[in-house]
N, C-alpha and C positions, 0 to 999 in steps of 0.2 A: 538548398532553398534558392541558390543565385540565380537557377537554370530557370527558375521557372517564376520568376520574378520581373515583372517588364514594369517600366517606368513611362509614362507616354505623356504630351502635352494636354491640359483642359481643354477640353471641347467646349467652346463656349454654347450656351442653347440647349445644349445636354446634360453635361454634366453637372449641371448645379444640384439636383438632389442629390446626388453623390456626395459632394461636394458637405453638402447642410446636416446629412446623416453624418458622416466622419465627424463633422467639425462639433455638433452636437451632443456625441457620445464621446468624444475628450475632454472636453472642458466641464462637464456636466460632474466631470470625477472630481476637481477639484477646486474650479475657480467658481468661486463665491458672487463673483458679481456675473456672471453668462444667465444668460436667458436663452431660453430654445429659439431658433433665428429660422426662416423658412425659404424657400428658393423663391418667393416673391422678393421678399428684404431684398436678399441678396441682387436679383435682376434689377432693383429698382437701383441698389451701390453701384451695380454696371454700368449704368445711364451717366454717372457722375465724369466728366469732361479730364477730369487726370487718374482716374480709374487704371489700373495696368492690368493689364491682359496678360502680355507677354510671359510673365515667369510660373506661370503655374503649373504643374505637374500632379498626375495621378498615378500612385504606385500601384499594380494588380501582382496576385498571387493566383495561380492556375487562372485567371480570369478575373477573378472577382477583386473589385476595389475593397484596398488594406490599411491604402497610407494616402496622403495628399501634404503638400506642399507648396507654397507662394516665394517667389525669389522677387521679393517687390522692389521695385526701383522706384525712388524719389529722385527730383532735379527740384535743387534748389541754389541759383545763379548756372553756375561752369559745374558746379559738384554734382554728381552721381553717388547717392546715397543706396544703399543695399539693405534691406532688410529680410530677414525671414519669417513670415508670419503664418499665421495654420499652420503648423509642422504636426500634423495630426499622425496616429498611427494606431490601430485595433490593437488590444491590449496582448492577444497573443503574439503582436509582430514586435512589440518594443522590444529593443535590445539586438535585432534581428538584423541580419543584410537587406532588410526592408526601412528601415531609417535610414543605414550605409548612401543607400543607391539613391535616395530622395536628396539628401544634403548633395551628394556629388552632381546630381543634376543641376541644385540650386548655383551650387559651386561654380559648376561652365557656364551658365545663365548668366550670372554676372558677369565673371572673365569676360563673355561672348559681351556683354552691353557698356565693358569699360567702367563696370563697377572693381575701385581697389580695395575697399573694404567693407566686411558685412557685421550684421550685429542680426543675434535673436533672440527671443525670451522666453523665460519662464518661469514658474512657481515656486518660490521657494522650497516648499514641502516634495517638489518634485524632483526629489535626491537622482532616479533612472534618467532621467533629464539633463541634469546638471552635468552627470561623470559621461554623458554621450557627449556633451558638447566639449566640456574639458578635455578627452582621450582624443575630441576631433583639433585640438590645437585652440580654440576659444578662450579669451582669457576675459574675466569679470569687469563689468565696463561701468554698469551704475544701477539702481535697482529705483522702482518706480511703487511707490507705498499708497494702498487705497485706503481712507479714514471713514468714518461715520460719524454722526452726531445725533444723539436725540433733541427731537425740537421739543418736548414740552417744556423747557426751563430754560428760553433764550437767554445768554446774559445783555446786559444795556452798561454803559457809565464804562466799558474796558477801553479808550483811547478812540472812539469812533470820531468823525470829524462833522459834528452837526453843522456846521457852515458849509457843508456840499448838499448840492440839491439833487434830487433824483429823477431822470425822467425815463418815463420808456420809450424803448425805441419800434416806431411806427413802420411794420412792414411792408407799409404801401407806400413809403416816401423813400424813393430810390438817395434821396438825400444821408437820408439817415442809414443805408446798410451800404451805403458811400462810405461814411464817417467811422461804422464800427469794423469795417475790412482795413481802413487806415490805421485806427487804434488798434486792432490786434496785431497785425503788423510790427507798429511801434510799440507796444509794451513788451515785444518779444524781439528784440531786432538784437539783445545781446545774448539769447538764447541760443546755442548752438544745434540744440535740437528741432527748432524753430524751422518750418520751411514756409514763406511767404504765400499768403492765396489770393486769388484772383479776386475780383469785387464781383464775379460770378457764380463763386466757389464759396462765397460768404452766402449772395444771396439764396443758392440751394440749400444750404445746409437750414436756413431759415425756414427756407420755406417748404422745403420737400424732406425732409428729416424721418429718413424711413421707421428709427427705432423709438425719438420722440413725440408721443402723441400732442403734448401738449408744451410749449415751450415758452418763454419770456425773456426777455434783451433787457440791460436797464442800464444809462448812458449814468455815470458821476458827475458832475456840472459844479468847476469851480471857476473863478475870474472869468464866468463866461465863454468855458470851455470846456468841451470834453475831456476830462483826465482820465477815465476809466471805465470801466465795462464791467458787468457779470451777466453768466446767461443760466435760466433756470431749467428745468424741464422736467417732465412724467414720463415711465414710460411705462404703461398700463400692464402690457406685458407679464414683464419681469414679475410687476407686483402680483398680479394674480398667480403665476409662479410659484412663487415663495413664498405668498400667502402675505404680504408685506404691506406697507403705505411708505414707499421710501419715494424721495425726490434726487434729482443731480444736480450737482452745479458742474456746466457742463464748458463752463471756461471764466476765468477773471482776470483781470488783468490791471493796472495802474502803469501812464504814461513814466517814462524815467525823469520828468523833470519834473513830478508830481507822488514821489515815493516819500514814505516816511513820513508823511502828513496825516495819518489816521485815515486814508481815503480807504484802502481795501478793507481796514474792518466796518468802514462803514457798507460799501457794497454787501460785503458776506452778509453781515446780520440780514441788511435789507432783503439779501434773496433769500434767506432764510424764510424770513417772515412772509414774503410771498408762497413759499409751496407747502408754510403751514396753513395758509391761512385758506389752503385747496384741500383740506382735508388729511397732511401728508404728516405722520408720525418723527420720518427720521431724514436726514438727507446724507447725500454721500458725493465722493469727491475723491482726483487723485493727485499723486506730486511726483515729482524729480530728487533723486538725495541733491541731484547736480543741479537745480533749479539755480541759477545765481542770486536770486531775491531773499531763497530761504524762506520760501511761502510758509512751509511748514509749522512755522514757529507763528504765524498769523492762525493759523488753521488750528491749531492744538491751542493758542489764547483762547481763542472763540469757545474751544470745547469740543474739537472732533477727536476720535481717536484710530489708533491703527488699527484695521479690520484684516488685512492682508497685504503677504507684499511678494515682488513679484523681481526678478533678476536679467538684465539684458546682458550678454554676453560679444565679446567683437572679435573677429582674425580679420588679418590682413592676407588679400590675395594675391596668388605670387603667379 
């Protein structure tokens, strides 16, 4: 199979259907939260100002695309962060010199951009997965858990902090996706997974949010200050899909000198109640085991529970 197996760079312009079939019929096998994505989404994730380009790879067999892979680089300060993400591969090539030759691309990608260490993920239930990345030297780094909740029986009275007020954040007042680019920032600055964004990179994600049709920001307002943040959204999509009414909480957060006060549960209920009150049965959300907050134990008060989980793995490049 090796002979006739080429590896060759994305073609940006082109290759995105490629690109969206692959990615499409892998994830469709087993991850629970994917929605079928189209080479529009996709162009319009192009347009995004730290988008990477650079590490993509298409595996072909006698010609025809097999496999695809992304050796994405993040910069967050001096660090050069590595990740592997899409590591897609047709179901007759798993296992095959056709993942081999994708990882090794990925592999000199990095080396080549001064990345020294990479990390990738996957599904737990994805055992052929797991023992490729293990046999390739990868060792188990931290696993990242998606919950659900049904909203018909919110609970009230669990430690929320009714002396916070709540407002929403106004996408026409540059003022305000000022303030909520500063608070995520800060509520994640002890995060190590954390990579700081731009007050530009806030405002697109607000406002041009290829996957969210419908979305909502809502500030926590204590002593006259923003202490926190949640952000709601729909994404019509999916639900038509799966035939569902689910909603996302699509980030939360509470300032570090503002924790332990009842503020996130009060945010959570809050966004809750807003994307029931949009007609939305269930909503869903994900975490870190390595979160330092320990969102989790917030999340499962509320009433979410584990839907799937998912394993990121790391090697160091030599």
């Amino acid at each position: 199979m090796k002979n006739t197996v080429n590896v060759r760079r994305f073609l940006k312009g082109v290759d995105e259907p490629v690109w969206i079939e692959l990615m499409n019929t892998e994830y469709r096998e087993y991850a629970s939260w994917w929605r079928g994505t189209t080479a529009e989404e996709m162009l319009e994730h192009e347009k995004n100002p730290s988008f990477d380009f650079e590490g993509r790879f298409v595996a072909e067999f006698d010609g025809k695309p097999v496999g695809i892979i992304h050796a994405h680089v993040e910069t967050s300060g001096e660090e050069r962060r590595g990740f592997i993400t899409d590591f897609c591969v047709l179901e007759a090539f798993k296992g095959s010199e056709v993942e081999e030759q994708l990882l090794e691309a990925a592999v000199n990608e990095f080396r080549r951009r001064g990345v020294s260490r990479m990390r990738a993920w996957t599904g737990v239930e994805r055992a052929d997965r797991v023992r490729f990345l293990e046999k390739s030297g990868f060792k188990f780094s931290r696993r990242t858990i998606d919950m659900r909740i049904s909203l018909a029986d919110l609970p009230f009275n669990i430690g929320e902090n009714m002396e916070v007020a709540i407002r929403r954040l106004r996408s026409e007042v540059d003022g305000d996706i000022e303030a909520l680019n500063w608070l995520d920032n800060e509520c994640f600055k002890d995060d190590p997974l954390h990579v700081s964004k731009t007050v530009e990179e806030t405002r697109r994600s607000l406002l041009q949010n290829p996957i969210l049709g419908w979305q909502g920001f809502f500030f926590a307002v204590l002593d006259n200050r923003d202490a926190g943040y949640i952000g709601v959204g729909i994404d019509e999509r999916y639900n038509v899909e799966h035939d569902v009414k689910t909603g996302y909480i699509s980030g939360i957060g509470v300032s570090p000198a503002y924790r332990r006060r009842g503020i996130g549960t009060r945010l959570l209920l809050h966004g809750l109640r807003v994307v029931k009150a949009k007609g939305i049965t269930s909503a869903s959300l994900d975490t870190e085991d390595t979160n330092p907050t320990r969102a989790i134990t917030l999340y499962e008060k509320v009433g979410f529970k584990v839907l799937q989980e998912y394993v990121t793995y790391a090697k160091d490049i030599t």
